[in-house]
C-alpha positions in Angstrom: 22.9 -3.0 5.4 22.6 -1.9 2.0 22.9 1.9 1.3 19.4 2.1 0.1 16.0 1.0 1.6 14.8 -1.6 -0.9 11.4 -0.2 -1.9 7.6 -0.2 -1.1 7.0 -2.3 1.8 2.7 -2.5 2.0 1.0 0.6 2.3 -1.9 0.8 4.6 -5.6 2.6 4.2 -8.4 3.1 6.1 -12.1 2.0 5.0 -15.5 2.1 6.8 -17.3 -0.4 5.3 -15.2 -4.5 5.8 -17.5 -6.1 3.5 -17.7 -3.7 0.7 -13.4 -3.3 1.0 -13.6 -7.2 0.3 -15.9 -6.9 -2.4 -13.9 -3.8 -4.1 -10.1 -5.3 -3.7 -10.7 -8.7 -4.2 -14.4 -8.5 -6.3 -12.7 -5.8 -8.6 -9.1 -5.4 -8.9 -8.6 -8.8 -8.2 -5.9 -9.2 -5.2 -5.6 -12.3 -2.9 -7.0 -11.6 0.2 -4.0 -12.9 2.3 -4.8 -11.6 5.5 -7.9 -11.6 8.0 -6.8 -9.9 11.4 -7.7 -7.3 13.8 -5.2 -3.8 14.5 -2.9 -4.7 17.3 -3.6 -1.5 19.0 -7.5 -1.8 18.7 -8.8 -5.5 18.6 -12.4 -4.4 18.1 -12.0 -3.7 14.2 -10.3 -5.3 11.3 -7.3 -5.3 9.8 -7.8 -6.7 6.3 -4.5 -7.9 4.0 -4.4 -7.9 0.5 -1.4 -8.8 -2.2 -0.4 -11.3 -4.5 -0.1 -15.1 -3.7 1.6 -15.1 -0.6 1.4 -11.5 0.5 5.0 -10.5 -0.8 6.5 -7.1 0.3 5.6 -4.7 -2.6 2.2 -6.5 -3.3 1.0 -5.4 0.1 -2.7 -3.3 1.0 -3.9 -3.1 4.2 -6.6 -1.6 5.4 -8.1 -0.8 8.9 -11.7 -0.7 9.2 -12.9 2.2 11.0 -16.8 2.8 10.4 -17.0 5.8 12.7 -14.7 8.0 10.5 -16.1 10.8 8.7 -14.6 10.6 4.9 -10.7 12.5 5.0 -10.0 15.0 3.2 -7.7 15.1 0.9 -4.3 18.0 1.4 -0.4 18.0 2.0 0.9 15.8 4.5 -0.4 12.5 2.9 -0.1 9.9 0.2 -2.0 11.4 -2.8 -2.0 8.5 -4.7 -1.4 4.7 -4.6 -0.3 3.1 -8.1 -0.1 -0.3 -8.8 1.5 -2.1 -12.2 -0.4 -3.7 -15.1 1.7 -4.9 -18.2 1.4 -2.5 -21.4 -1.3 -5.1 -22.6 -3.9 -4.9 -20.0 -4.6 -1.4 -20.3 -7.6 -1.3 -22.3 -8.9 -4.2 -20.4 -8.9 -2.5 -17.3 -10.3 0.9 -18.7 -13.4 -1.3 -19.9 -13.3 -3.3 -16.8 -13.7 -0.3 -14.1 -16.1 1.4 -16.6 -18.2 -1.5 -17.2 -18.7 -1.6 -12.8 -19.9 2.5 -12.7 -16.1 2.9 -11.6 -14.8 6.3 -13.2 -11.9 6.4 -14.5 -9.6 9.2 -16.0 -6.8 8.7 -18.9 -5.2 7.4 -20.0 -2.5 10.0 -19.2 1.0 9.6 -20.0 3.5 10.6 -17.3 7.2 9.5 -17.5 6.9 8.0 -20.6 3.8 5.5 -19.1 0.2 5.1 -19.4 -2.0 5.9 -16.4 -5.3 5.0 -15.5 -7.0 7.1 -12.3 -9.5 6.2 -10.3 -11.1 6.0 -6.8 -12.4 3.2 -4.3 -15.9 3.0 -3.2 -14.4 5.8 0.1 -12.5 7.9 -2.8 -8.8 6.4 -1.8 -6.9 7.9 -5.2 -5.7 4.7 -7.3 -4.0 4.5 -10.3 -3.0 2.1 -12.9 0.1 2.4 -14.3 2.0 0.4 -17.2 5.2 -0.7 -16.4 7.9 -3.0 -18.8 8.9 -5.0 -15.3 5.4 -6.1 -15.4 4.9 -7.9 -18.0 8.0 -10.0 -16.5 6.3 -10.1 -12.8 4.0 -13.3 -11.6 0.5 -12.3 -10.6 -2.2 -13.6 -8.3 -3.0 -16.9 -11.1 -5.8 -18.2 -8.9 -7.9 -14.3 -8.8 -10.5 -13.5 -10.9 -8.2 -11.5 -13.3 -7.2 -13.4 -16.5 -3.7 -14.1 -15.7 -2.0 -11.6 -18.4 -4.1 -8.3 -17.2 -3.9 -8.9 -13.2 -2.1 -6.5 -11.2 1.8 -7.2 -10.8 2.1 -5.1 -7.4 2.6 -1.5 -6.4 4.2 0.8 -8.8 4.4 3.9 -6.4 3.3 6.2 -4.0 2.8 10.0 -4.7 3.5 12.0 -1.7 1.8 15.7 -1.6 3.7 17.3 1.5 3.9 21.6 1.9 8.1 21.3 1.5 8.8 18.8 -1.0 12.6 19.9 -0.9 12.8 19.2 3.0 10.5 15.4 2.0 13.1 14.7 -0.9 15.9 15.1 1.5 15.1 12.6 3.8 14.3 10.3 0.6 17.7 10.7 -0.5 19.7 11.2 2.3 18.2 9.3 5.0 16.6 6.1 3.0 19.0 6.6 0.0 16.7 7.0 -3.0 17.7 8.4 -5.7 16.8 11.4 -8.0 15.2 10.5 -11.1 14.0 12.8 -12.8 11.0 15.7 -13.2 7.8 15.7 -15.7 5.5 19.0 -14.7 4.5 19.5 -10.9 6.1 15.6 -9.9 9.4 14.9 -8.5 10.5 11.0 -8.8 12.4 9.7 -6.5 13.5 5.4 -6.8 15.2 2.7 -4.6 17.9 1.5 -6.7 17.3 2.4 -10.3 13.7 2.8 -10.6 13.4 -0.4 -13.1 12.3 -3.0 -10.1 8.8 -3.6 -9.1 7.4 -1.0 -5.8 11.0 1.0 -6.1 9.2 4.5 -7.0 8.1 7.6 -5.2 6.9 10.6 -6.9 6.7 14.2 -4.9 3.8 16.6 -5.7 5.6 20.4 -6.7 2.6 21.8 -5.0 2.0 25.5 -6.7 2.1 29.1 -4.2 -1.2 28.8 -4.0 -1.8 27.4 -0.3 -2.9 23.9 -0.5 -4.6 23.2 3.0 -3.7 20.2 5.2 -5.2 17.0 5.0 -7.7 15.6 7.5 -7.3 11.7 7.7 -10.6 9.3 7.7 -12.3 7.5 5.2 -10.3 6.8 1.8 -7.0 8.2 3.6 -3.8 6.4 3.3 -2.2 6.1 6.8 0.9 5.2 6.3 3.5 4.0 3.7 6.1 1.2 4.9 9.1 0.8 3.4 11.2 -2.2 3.3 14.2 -4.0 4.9 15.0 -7.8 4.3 16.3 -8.6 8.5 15.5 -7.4 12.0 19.2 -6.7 12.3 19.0 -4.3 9.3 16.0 -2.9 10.4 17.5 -1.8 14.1 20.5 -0.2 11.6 17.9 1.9 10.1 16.7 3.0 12.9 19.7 4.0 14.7 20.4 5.7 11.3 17.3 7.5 11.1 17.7 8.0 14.8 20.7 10.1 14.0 18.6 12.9 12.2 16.2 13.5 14.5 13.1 12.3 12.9 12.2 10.3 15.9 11.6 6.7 15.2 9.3 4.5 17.5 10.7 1.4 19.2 10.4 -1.7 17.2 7.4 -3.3 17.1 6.2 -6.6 16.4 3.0 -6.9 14.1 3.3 -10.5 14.0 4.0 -10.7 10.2 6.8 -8.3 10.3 8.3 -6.5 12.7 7.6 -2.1 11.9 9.7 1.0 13.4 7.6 4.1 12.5 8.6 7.6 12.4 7.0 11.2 10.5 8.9 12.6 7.4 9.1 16.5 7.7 6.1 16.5 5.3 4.0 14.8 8.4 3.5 11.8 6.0 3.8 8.9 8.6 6.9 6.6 7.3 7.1 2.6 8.5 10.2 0.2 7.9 9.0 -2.6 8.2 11.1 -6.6 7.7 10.5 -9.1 4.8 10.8 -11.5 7.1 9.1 -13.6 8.9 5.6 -13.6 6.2 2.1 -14.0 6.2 2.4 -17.9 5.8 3.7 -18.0 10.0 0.3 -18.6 11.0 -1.7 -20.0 8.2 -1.0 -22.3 5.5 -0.3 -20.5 1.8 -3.2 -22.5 0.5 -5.8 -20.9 3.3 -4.1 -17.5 3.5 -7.3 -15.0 4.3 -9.7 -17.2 5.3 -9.7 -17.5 9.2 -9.5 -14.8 11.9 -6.0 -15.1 13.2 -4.6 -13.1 15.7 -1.4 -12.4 17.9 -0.7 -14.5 20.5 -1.3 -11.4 23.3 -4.9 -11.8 22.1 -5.9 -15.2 21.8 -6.9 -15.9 25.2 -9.7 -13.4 23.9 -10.4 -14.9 20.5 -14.0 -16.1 21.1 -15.0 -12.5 22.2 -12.7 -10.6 19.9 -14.6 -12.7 16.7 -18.2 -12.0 18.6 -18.1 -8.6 18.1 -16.6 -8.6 14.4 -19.2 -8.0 12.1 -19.0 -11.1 9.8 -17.5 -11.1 6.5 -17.2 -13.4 3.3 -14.6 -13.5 0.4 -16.7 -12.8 -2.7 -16.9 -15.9 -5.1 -15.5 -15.9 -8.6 -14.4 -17.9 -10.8 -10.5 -17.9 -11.5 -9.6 -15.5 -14.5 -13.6 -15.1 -15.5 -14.2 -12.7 -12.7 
């Protein structure tokens, strides 16, 4: 097992409306919808996939649909922001972009030396845009609405706000292996290797003394960040290793397209490792990723009901790159 986790797995939201989540993420930012399901834990509502081509680890937003949520608000103990990577040269295209929808966007700011573009979905889940040099280097969705050089390459990172970032950085260095980058104002960053790949950053919030209240999870909340590891055998090593310090990691469990061992950072931001392997293309070929229900095998006897009481949805038309 390598010595450090390898990066951003997928990080998953929550959204209240299905439709309008299709419409914003696929519509607007232009991702492949690569996955139509249900949560494993609550068959009655969607879980919704969304990433480049295939769905790759790094690429990776999912999203359950929860309707009867009042909208979360926002605190330590969450992911304050999810940043994904455009090339240098798409900035300005995606500033007009956003504006041009009624989508408002702040920046662009320069942090670490990068542009960043701020903004929120239609439930006020903080995104940014961030450029990145591996971008320009990375293959996007070609087939999305995006034109091809401004479509978004993946995540860039996560920003954690947590009450002790010192006690949150620990367990990203020592228990995952991250490494300490650097600091630029009130942010910590934190990377898998050296920071240069695609999905290898995490920046800490240095929250002020003023108290900063908790965070109530619902609408436009992230619920969890997974991180990833290539092979179930490395995955049981982490968890034996993350076992070790206490943080309490679930059993493994098997979420058809990967296989996921949670656990809670000291921060209370809920942590996944979750495997590469097996992929979104098990049970649907690449070509018709996202566009029938599919679900695990527990819950296929019940498929006809399951799908009866899904509200029904449609991936928005566009036409490739002329979105």
């Amino acid at each position: 097992m390598e010595k450090s986790i390898a990066g951003i797995h997928h990080v998953t939201a929550i959204t209240g409306d299905p439709q309008g989540n299709l419409d914003f993420y696929v519509g607007v930012l232009g991702l492949r919808f690569v996955k139509k399901t249900v949560n494993f834990d609550a068959p009655d509502t969607y879980h919704f996939y969304y990433g480049d081509d295939l769905g790759r680890p790094g690429t990776i937003l999912t999203f359950f649909a929860w309707p009867n949520l009042p909208v979360g608000q926002h605190g330590t103990g969450e992911v304050a922001a999810l940043a994904f990577s455009i090339p240098p040269t798409a900035l300005a295209y995606w500033q007009e972009r956003l504006s041009q929808r009624g989508i408002s966007v702040e920046g662009p700011l320069t942090r670490f030396d990068e542009q960043v573009l701020r903004f929120s979905d239609p439930n006020g889940l903080p995104l940014e845009l961030v450029t990145h040099p591996v971008a320009s280097s990375s293959a996007p969705w070609t087939l999305g609405p995006i034109p091809t050089e401004f479509a978004l390459r993946g995540f860039h990172s996560v920003t954690l706000a947590v009450a002790s970032p010192e006690l949150t950085g620990a367990v990203l260095t020592q228990v995952l292996g991250l490494q300490s980058l650097n600091r630029n104002g009130q942010r910590a960053r934190y990377a898998a290797g050296d920071g240069t790949g695609a999905a290898t950053l995490v920046d800490v919030l240095l929250l002020t003394a003023t108290p900063v209240p908790r965070n109530i999870q619902g609408l436009g909340s992230v619920h969890h960040v997974a991180w990833r590891t290539a092979t179930f055998d490395e995955q049981i090593t982490w968890r034996e290793r993350i076992a070790a310090t206490g943080l309490r990691p679930t059993a493994v469990l098997d979420r058809n397209y990967f296989r996921s061992i949670y656990f809670k950072e000291p921060g209370s931001v809920l942590f996944e490792i979750a495997t590469d392997e097996p992929g979104f293309a098990i049970d649907e070929d690449p070509t018709e990723l996202g566009v029938h229900l599919k679900l695990p095998a527990w819950y296929e006897e019940q498929y006809a009901e399951i799908e009866r009481q899904l509200p029904p949805v449609e991936i928005p038309a566009f036409e490739p790159g002329r979105g």
